[in-house]
N, C-alpha and C positions, 0 to 999 in steps of 0.2 A: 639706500635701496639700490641693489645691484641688477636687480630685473632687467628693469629699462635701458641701461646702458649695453648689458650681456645680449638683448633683444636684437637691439640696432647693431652690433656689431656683429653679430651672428649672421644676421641679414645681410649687411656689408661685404662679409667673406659669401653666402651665396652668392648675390649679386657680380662681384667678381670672378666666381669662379665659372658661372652661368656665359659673362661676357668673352673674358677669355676660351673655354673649354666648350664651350654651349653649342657653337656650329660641327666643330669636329664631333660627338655627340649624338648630334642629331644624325649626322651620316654612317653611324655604327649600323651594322645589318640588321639588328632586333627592331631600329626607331626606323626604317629607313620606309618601312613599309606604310609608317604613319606620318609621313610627310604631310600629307594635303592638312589633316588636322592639327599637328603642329604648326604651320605656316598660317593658318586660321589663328590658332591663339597669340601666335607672334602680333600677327595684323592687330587682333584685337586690343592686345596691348598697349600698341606703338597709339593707337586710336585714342584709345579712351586712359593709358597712361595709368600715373601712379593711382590713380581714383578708383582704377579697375583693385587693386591691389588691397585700399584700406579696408574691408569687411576682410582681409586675410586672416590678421591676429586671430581673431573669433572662430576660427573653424582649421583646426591642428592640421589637415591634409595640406589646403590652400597655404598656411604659416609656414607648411615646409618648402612650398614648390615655388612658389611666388617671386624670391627675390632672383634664384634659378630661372625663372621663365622672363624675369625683369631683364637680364644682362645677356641674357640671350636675344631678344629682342633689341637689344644696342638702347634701353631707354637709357637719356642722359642721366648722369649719376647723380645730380646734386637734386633733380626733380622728386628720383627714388631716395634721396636721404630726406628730404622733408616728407613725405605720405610715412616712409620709413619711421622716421621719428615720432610722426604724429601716431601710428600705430600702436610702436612700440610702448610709449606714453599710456594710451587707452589700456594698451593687451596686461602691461604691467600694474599697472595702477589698478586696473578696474579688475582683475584676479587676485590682488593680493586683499582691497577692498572683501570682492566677495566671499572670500577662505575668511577674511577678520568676524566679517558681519556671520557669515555659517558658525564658525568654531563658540563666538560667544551666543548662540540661538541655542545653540547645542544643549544644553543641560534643558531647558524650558522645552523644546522637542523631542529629548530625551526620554521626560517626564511624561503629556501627552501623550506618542507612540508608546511608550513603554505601559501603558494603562490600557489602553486602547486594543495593542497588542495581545496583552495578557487577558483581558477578557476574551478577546476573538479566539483565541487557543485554547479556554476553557466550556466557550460556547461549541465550538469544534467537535473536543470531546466528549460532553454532554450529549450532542444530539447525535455523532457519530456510535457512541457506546448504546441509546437506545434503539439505533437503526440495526444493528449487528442482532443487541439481544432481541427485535423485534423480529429479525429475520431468522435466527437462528427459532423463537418458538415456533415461527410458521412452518418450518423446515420439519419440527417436530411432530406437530399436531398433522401436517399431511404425510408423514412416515408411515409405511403400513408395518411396518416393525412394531410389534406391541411394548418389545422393551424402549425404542424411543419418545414414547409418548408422554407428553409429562401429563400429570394427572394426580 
């Protein structure tokens, strides 16, 4: 399984690139204006550490900014490679689990939805075609047109 490894190393490269490149960065003109909130999430980092971190894997935005915001924040690196690990671990493992467990449901929910479906699209049309034809004789019978009348 390559997940797990491509995870943590992926992370790794932000992480560095965060600690290195992260202050220069923050002082660019577009960030510079959101200092006070940046320095807040630094703090909260440096605070609460790799732990702030591990619910990242689980939520695609936080998986991308996280190991950026880790090396920016100067957290020690071998702290970040273990929550790192331990992440990647879960993120891998427990995604590729639930694509296994989804893809083999699949035909048995397939079947289900698929029944289910087609009835509701039959009931649809049933009661849609009598509302139409319902509406269209009322349309007729209050016609003062004599050739619209049905009769």
């Amino acid at each position: 399984m390559t997940v797990v490894p491509a995870a943590i190393a992926g992370d790794t490269v932000g992480h560095s690139v965060g600690h290195h490149f992260g202050p220069k960065i923050l002082t660019t003109r577009p960030l510079r204006r959101h200092e006070q909130r940046s320095e807040k999430a630094q703090d909260f980092i440096r605070r609460r550490g790799p732990e702030a971190g591990l619910p990242a894997p689980l939520h695609r935005l936080l998986r991308s900014m996280m190991p950026a915001l880790a090396g920016i924040s100067l957290m020690d690196y071998r702290r970040f490679l273990l929550f790192n690990a331990l992440g990647g671990l879960v993120w891998g493992v427990g995604f590729t689990l639930l694509g296994y467990f989804a893809g083999s449901a699949y035909q048995r929910v397939e079947a289900v939805v698929g029944r289910v479906v087609a009835i509701a699209v039959a009931v649809i049309v049933v009661v849609g075609g009598l509302f139409v034809w319902r509406v269209r004789r009322r349309r007729q019978a209050d016609s003062p047109d004599p050739k619209n009348r049905a009769g």
